[in-house]
One Martini backbone bead per residue (centre of mass of N, CA, C, O) as a GRO file, in nm:
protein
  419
    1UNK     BB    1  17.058   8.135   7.149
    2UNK     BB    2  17.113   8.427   7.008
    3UNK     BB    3  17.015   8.728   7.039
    4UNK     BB    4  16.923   8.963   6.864
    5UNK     BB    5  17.012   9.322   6.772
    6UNK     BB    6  16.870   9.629   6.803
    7UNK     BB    7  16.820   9.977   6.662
    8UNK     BB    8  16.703  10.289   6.747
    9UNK     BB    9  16.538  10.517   6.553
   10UNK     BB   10  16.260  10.757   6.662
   11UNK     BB   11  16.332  11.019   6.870
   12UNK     BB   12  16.072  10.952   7.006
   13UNK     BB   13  15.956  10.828   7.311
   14UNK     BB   14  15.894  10.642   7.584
   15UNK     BB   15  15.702  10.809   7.779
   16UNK     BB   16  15.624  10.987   7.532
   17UNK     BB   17  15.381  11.100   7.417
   18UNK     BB   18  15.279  11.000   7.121
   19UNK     BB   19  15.199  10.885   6.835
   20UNK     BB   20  15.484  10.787   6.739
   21UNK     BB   21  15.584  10.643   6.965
   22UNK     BB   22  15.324  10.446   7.001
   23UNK     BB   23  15.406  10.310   6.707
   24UNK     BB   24  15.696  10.188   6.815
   25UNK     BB   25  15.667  10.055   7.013
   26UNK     BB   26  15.424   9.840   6.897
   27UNK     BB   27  15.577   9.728   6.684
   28UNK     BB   28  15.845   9.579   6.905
   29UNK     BB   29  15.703   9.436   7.173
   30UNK     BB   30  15.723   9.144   7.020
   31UNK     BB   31  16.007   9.125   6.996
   32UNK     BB   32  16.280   8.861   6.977
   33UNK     BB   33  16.487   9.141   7.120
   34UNK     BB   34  16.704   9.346   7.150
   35UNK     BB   35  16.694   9.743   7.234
   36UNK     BB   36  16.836  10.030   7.128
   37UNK     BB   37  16.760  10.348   7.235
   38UNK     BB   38  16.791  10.709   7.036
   39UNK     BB   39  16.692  10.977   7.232
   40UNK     BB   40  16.435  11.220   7.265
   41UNK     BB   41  16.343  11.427   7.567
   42UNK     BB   42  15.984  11.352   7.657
   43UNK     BB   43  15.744  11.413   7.817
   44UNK     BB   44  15.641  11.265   8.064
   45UNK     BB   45  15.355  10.993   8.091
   46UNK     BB   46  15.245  10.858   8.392
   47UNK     BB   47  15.046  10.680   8.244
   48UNK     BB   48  15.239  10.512   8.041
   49UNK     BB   49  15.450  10.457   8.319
   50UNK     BB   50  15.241  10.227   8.412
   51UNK     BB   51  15.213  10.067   8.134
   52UNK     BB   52  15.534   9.989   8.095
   53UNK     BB   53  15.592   9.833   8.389
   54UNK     BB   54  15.400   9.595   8.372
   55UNK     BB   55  15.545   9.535   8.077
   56UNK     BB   56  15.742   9.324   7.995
   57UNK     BB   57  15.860   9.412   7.698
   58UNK     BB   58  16.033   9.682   7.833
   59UNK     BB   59  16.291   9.531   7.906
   60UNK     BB   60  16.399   9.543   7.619
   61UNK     BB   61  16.468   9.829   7.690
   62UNK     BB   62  16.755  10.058   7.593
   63UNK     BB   63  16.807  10.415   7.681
   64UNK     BB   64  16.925  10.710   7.491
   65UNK     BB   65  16.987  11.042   7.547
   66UNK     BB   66  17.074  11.344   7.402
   67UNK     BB   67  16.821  11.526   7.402
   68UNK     BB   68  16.600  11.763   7.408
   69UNK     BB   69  16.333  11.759   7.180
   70UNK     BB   70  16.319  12.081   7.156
   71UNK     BB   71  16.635  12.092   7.070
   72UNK     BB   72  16.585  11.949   6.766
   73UNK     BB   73  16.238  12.033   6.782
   74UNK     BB   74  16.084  12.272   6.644
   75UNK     BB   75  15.855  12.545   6.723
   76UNK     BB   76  15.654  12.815   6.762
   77UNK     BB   77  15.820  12.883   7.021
   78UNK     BB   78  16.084  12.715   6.971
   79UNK     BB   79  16.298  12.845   6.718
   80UNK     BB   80  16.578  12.649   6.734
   81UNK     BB   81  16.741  12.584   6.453
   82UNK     BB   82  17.058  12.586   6.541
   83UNK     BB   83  17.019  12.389   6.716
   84UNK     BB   84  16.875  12.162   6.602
   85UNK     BB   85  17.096  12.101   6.394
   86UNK     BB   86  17.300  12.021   6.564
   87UNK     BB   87  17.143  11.785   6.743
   88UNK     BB   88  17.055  11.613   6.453
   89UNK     BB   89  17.395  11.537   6.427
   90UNK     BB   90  17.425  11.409   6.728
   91UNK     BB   91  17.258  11.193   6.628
   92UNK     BB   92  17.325  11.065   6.434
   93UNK     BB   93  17.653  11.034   6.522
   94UNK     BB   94  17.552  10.819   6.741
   95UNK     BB   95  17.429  10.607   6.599
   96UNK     BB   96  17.704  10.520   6.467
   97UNK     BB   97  17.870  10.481   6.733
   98UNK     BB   98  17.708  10.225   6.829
   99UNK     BB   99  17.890  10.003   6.614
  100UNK     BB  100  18.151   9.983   6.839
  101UNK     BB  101  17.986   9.848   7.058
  102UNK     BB  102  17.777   9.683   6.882
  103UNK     BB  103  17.600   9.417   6.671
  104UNK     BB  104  17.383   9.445   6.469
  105UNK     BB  105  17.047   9.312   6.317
  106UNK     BB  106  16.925   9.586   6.320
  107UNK     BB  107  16.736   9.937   6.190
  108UNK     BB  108  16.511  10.153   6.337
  109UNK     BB  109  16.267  10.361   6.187
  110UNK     BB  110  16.108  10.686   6.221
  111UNK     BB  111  15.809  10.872   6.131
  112UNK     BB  112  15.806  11.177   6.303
  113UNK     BB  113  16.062  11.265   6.218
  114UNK     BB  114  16.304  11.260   5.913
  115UNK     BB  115  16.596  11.206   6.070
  116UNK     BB  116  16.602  10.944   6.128
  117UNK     BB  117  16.631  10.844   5.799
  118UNK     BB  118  16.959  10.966   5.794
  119UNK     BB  119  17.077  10.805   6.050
  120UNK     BB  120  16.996  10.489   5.901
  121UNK     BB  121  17.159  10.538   5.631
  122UNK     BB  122  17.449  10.545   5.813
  123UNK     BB  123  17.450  10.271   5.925
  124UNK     BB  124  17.378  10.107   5.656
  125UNK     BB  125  17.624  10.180   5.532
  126UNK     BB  126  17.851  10.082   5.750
  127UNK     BB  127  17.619   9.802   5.745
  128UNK     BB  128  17.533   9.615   5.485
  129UNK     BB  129  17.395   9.374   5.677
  130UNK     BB  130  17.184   9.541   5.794
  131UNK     BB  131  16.842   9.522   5.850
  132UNK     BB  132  16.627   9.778   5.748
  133UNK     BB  133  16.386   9.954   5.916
  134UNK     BB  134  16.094  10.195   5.780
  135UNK     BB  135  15.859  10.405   5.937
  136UNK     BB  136  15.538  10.569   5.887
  137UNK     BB  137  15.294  10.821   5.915
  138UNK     BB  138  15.377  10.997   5.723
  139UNK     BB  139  15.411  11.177   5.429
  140UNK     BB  140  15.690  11.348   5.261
  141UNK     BB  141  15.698  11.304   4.994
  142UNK     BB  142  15.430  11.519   4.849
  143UNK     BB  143  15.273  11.659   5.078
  144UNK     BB  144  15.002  11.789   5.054
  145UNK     BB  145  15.044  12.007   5.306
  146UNK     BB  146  15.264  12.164   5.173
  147UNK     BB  147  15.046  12.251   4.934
  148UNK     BB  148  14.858  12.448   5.116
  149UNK     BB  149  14.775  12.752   4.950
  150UNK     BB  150  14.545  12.876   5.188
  151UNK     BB  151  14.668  12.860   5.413
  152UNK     BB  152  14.965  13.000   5.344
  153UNK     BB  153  14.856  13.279   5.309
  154UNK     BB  154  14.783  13.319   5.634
  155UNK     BB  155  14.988  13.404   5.724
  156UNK     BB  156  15.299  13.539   5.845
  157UNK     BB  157  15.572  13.586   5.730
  158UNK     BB  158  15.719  13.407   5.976
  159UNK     BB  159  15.571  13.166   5.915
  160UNK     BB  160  15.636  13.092   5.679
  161UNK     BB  161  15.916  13.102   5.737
  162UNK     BB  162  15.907  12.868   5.888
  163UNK     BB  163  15.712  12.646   5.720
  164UNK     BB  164  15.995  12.582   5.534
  165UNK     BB  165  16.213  12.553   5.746
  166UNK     BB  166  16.054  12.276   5.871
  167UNK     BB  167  16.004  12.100   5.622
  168UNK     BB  168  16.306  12.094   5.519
  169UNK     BB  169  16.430  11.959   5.820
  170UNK     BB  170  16.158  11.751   5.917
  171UNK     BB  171  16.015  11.679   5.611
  172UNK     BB  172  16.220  11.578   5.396
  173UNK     BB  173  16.169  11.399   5.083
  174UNK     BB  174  16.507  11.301   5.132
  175UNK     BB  175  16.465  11.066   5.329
  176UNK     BB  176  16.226  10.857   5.253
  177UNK     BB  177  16.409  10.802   4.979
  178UNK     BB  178  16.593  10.654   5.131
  179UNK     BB  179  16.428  10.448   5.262
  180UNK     BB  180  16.297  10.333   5.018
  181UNK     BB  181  16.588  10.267   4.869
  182UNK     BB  182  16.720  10.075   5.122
  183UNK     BB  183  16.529   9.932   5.292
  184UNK     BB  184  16.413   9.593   5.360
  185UNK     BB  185  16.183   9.720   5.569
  186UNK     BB  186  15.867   9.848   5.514
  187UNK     BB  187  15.604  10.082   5.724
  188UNK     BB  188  15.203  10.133   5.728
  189UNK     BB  189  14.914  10.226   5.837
  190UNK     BB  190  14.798  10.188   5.505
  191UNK     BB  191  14.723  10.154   5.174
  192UNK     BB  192  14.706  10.406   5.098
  193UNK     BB  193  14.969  10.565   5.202
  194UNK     BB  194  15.163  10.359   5.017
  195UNK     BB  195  15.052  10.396   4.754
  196UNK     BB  196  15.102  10.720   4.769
  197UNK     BB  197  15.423  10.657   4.829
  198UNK     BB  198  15.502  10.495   4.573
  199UNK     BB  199  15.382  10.650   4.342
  200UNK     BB  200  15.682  10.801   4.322
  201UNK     BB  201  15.771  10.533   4.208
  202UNK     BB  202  15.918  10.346   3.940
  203UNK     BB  203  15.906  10.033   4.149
  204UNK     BB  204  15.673   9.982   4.332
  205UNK     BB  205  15.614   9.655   4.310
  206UNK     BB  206  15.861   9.618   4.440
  207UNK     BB  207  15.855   9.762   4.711
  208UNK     BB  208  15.579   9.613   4.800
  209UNK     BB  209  15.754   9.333   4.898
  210UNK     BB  210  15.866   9.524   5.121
  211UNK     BB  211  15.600   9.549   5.228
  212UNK     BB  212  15.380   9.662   5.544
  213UNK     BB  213  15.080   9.641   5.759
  214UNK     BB  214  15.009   9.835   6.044
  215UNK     BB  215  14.779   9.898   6.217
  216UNK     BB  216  14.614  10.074   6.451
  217UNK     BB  217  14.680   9.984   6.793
  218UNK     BB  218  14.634   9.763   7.074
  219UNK     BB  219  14.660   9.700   7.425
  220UNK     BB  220  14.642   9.432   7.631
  221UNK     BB  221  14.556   9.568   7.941
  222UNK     BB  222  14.569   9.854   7.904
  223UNK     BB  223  14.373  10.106   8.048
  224UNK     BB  224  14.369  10.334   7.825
  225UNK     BB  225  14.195  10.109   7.674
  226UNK     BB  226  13.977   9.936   7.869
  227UNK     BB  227  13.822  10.143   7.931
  228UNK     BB  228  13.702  10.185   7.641
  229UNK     BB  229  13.566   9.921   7.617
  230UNK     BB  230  13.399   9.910   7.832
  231UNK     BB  231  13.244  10.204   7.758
  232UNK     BB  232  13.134  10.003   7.503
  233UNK     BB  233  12.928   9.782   7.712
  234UNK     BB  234  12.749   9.964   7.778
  235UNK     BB  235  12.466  10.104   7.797
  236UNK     BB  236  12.277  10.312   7.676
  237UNK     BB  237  12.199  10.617   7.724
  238UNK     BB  238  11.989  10.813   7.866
  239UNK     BB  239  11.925  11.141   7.727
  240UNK     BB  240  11.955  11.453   7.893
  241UNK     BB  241  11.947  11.714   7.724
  242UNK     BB  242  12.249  11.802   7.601
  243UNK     BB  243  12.436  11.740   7.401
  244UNK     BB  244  12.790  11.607   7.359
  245UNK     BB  245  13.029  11.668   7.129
  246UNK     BB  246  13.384  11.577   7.048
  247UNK     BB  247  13.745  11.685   6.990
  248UNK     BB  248  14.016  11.561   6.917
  249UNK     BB  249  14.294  11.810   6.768
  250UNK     BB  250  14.376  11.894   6.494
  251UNK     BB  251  14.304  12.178   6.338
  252UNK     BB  252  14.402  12.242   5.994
  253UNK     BB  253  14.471  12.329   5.672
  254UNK     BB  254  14.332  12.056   5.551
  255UNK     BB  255  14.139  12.012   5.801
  256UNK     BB  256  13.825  12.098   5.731
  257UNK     BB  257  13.546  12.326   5.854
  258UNK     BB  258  13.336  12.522   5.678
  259UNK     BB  259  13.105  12.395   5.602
  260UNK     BB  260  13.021  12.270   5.888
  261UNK     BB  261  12.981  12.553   6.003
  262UNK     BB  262  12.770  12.641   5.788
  263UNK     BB  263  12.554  12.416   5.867
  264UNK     BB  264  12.525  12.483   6.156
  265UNK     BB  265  12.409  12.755   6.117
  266UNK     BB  266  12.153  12.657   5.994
  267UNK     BB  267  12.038  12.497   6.164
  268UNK     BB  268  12.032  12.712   6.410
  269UNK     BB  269  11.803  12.840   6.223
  270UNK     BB  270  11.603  12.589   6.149
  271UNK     BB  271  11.618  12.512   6.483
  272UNK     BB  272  11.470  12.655   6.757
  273UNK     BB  273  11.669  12.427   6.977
  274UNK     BB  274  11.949  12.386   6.889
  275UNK     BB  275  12.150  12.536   7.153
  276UNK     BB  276  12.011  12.332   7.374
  277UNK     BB  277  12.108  12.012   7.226
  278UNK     BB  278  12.399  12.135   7.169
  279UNK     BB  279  12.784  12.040   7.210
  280UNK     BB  280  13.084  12.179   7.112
  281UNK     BB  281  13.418  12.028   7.160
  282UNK     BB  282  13.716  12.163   7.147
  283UNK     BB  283  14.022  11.977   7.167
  284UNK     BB  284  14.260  12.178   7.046
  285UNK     BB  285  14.391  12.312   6.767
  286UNK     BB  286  14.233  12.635   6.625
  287UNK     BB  287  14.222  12.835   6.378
  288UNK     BB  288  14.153  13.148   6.344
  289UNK     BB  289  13.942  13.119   6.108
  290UNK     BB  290  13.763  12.921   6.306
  291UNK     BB  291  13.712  13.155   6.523
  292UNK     BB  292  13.595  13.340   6.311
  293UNK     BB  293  13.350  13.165   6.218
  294UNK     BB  294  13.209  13.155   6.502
  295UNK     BB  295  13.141  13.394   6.532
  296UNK     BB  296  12.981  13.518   6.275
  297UNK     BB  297  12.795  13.264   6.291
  298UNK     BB  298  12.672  13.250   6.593
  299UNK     BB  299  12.835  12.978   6.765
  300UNK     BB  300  12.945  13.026   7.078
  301UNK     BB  301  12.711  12.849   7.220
  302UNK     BB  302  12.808  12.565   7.055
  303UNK     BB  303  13.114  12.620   7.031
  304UNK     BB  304  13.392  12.533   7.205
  305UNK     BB  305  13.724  12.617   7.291
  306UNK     BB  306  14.036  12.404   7.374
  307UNK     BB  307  14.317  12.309   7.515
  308UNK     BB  308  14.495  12.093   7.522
  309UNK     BB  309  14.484  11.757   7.661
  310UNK     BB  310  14.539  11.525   7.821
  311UNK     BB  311  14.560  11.151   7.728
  312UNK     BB  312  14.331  11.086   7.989
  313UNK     BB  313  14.149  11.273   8.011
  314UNK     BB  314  14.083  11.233   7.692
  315UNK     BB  315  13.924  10.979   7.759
  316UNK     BB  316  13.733  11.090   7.941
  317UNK     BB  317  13.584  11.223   7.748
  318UNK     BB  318  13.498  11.055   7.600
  319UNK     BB  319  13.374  10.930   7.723
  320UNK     BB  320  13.137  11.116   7.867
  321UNK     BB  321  13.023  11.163   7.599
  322UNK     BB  322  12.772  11.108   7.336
  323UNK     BB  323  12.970  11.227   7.081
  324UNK     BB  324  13.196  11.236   6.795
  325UNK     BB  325  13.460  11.388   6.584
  326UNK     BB  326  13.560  11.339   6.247
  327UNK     BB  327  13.862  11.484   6.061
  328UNK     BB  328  13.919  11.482   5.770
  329UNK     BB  329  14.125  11.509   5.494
  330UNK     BB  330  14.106  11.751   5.230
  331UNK     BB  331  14.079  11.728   4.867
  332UNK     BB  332  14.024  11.870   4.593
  333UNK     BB  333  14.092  11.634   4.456
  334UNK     BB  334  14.070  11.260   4.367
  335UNK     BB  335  14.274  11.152   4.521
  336UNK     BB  336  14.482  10.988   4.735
  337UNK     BB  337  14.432  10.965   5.081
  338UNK     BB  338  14.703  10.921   5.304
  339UNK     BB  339  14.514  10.966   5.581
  340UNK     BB  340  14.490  10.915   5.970
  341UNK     BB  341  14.358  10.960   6.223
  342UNK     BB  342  14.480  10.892   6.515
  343UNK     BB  343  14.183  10.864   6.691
  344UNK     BB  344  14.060  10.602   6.529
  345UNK     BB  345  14.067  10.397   6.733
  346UNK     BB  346  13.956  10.526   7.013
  347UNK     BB  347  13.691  10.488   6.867
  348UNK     BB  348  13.668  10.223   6.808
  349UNK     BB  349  13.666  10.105   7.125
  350UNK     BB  350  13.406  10.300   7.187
  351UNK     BB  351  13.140  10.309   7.006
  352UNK     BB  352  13.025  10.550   6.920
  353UNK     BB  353  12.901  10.826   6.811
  354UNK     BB  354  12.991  10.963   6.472
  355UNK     BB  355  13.106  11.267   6.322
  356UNK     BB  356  13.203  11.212   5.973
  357UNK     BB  357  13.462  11.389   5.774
  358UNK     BB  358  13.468  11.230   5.472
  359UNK     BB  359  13.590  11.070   5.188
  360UNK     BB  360  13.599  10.828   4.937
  361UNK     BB  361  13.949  10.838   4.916
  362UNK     BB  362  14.017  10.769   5.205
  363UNK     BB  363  14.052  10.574   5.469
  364UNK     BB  364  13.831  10.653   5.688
  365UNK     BB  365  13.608  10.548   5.494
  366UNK     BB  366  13.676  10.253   5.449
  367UNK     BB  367  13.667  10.165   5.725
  368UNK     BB  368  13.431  10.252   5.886
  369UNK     BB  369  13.214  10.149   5.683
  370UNK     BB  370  13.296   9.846   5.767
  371UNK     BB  371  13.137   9.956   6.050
  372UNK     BB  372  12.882  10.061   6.006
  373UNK     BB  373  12.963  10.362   5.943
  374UNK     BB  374  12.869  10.744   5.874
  375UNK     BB  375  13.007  10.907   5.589
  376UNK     BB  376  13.053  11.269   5.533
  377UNK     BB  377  13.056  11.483   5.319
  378UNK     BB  378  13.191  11.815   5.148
  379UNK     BB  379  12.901  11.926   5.227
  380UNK     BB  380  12.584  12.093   5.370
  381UNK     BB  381  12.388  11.877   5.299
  382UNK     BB  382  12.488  11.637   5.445
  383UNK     BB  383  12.588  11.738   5.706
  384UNK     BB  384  12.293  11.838   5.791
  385UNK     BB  385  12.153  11.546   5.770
  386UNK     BB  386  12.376  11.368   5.952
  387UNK     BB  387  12.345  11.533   6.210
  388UNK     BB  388  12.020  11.526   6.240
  389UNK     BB  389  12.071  11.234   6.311
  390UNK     BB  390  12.216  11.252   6.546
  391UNK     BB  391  11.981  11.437   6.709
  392UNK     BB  392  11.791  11.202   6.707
  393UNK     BB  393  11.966  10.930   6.746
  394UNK     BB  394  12.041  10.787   6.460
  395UNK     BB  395  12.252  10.503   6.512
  396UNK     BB  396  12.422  10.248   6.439
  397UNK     BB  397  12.495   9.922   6.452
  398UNK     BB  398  12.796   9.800   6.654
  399UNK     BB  399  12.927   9.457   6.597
  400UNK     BB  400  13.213   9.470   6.582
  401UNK     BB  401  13.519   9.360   6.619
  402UNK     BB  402  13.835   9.439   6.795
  403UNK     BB  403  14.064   9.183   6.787
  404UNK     BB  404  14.210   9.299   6.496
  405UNK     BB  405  14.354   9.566   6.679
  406UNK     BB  406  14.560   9.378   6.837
  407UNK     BB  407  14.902   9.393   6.874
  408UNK     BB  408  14.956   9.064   6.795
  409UNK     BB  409  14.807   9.072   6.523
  410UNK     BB  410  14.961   9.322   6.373
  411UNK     BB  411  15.266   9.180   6.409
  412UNK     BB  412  15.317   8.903   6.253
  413UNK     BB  413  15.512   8.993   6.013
  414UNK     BB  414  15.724   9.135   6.167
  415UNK     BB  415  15.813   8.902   6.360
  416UNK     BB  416  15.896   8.714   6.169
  417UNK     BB  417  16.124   8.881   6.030
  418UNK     BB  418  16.311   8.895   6.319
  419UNK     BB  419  16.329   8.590   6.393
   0.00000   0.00000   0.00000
């Protein structure tokens, strides 16, 4: 029997590590098709390319590169927007073109880029017969992101003018319309983003029974999850000295911690050895902002801040860490918060203690407690209590299933839909 045959248009690929990269893997490696993908290369990630080779499943895909990821994909260091635009063009009409060579049965698009959701939109007018799956990482139209007026404020008048024409170009919200009103099936990572991007369709119920979700998971056998599931079958250790909690990506935007660092202050203030028991460590950007509220706020000795670490390093501190940070988007209305932090998996694994700060409104707050994590809303007086709970050491006890994350477990609702 003939085996399907799919185009993948998902902008970056494996082994270029990425949030989004590593949940388009994770989607495809179990469908029963071949598949052509047409990306953009980004730099290999060694490690990824070691978990890749072992994988029988990585045989199914065969790769060509358009142009390099920066070429297509604007950045705050490399501005090349006219160069980008060529390439997202080229991009595009390769995926086109790619129609002449082989008959597909199906052509799956990936967010974000949002711009793979328009080369993905011209596949399947060309071939009306092709069924399109559309995948989304975060919300493009609507994205309260784009509307945080405070952020936006303190730009300096070039970084506004890139952050409008980054949001038009790569995140534009007619390319997601494209994808949820023309594709066969939507693929979401929890319900929350779902309900939060169909809610601004009039047919949203409609919508729903061509959506699937799946939620972020793990590859069963891979080192970079193996290690942390073992380092959450150790025993407790015994702590002495200063305790190290850390937190892994970017701070900014909506996801606020100015709340949390007044908090610490007051800590500061009111715990004779506070600066003694713990120390914060930020791996990845954190905003000018909040380098100098920790500045001013005199937590320089208890906050560190370093730049973004490979994702092998990145898991090693984790392991090494007391416990995690996990820093959930804040929105000023009681609206759903339909965003979830990419390493809420890996914290999953690692079973660490861990201080959430969520509203109850977010897929974040939903997912944690039902681990039975404690998470702190944004005032300072929940976050001193809660925080201070953890530096005495008060952890919940975590004895929930890991094997729902597993990525066999995860996607048999796509794979059957493929089949």
């Amino acid at each position: 029997m003939k085996k399907n045959k799919m185009l993948v248009i998902p902008g970056g690929f494996v082994p270029y590590n990425d949030t989004v990269t590593l949940i388009c893997y994770k989607h495809l490696r179990n469908l029963d098709c071949m598949m052509d993908v047409v990306a953009l290369k980004g730099k290999e990630d060694q490690s990824l390319t070691k978990e890749l080779e072992k994988d029988l499943n990585w045989k199914k895909f065969n790769i060509e590169y358009i142009c390099n990821y920066e070429q297509a994909v604007a950045t705050a260091e490399k501005k090349n927007i006219l160069e980008g635009i060529y390439n997202i063009l080229r991009y595009c009409f390769f995926c086109v073109k790619k129609l002449k060579q082989y008959s597909y049965d199906f052509v799956y698009s990936s967010s974000i880029p949002a711009f793979t959701h328009l080369a993905a939109y011209f596949v399947k007018k060309k071939r009306k017969q092709i069924k399109w799956i559309a995948s989304f990482s975060d919300p493009l139209y609507k994205s309260p992101y784009k509307y945080d007026h405070e952020s936006f404020k303190e730009y300096s008048l070039i970084n506004k003018i890139g952050f409008l024409v980054y949001i038009l170009i790569y995140m534009n919200g007619l390319y997601e319309k494209l994808a949820i009103n023309n594709a066969d099936q939507l693929i979401f990572i929890c319900e929350e983003q779902r309900d939060f991007m169909l809610s601004h369709y009039k047919n949203t119920e409609e919508l729903k029974k061509k959506s699937i979700i799946i939620p972020l998971n793990y590859i069963k056998g891979w080192n970079i999850y193996d290690d942390l599931i073992k380092a959450s079958k150790l025993s407790e250790p015994k702590y002495k000295g200063k305790l190290k909690f850390a937190h892994f990506g970017r701070i900014y935007g909506l996801r606020k911690i100015d709340k949390f660092l007044v908090a610490l202050s007051q800590l500061n203030k009111e715990i004779p050895d506070f600066k003694d028991r713990i120390e914060l460590c930020f791996y990845g950007e954190l905003i000018d902002r909040y380098k100098k509220q920790i500045e001013n706020l005199e937590l320089s000795s208890i906050v560190k801040v370093y730049d973004k670490i490979p994702y092998a390093d990145a898991m090693n501190e984790m392991i090494a860490s007391d416990g995690l940070l996990l820093f959930d988007t804040i929105l000023e209305t009681e609206s759903l918060q339909p965003y979830l932090p990419s390493k809420s998996l890996e914290y999953i694994l690692l079973k660490k203690p861990l201080f959430i700060l969520a509203e109850h409104n977010s897929p974040t707050y939903r997912i944690f407690t039902s681990l039975n994590y404690t998470c702190t809303t944004y005032d300072v007086a929940s976050i001193k209590k809660n925080f201070e709970a953890l530096l005495k050491r008060n952890h919940q006890d975590l004895t929930y299933d890991i094997t729902k994350f597993e990525n066999e477990n995860c996607v048999k609702e796509l794979v059957d839909y493929v089949a």
